[in-house]
N, C-alpha and C positions, 0 to 999 in steps of 0.2 A: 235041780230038784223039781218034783212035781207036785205043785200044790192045787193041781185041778180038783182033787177028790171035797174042795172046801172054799172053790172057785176062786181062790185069792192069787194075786197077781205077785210077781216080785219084790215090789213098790209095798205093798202091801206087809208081807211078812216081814220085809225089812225096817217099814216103821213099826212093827211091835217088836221086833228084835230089838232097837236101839230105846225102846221104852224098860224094855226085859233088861237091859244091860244099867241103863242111867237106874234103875231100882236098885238094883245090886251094886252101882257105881257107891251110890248115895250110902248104901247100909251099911258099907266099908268104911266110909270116910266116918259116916257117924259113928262107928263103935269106934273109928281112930282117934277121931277127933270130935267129942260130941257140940254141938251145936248151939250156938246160943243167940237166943230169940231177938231179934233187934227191930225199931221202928222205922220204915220206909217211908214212904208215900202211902203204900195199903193201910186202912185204918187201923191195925190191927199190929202187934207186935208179931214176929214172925221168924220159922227157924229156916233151916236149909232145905227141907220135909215138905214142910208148909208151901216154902217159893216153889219147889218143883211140883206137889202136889196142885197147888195153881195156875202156875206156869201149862202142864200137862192137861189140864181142865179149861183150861183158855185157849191151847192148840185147836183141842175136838172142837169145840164151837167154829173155831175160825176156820175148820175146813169143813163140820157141814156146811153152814152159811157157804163156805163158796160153793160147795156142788150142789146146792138147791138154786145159789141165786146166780151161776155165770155159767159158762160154758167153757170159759178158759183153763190152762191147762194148771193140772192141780200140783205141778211144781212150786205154782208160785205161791198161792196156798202156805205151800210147805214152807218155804220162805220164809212168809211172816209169822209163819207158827214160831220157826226159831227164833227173829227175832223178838218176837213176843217174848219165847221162855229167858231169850238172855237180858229182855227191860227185866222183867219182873226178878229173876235171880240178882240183878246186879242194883237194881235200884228200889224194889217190891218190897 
């Protein structure tokens, strides 16, 4: 595929592919099974929605912060983004 025309790289489309899909993963489960709000560690009661919604909002930070503040490769970035999203969904 050639995604020069909007200068993004592989890496790239394929982390908003996997964002495009876990949206639509998510919509399915909740019309299957809808969701129910429960207290974590987050101060706040919280559904399935909510965790990946912050989950996904806690990713982007931790990858700008890394490509402003390292040089290193933004694999590992990626990393902790997921682990981040699977603290927060499993424990959040």
């Amino acid at each position: 595929m050639d995604f020069q025309w909007m200068a993004w790289t592989l890496e790239t489309a394929l982390f908003f592919g996997v964002i495009a899909a876990l949206l639509l993963a998510y919509t399915v489960w909740g019309l299957v099974s809808p969701s129910v709000p429960r207290r974590g560690w987050l101060p706040m009661p919280t559904g399935r929605g909510d965790r990946l919604f912050l989950g996904l909002m806690g990713s982007a930070w931790i990858n700008l912060a890394w490509l402003g503040l390292t040089e290193a490769p933004q694999g590992i970035a990626v990393g902790l983004s997921l682990l981040f999203m699977l603290v927060i969904g499993r424990w959040g």
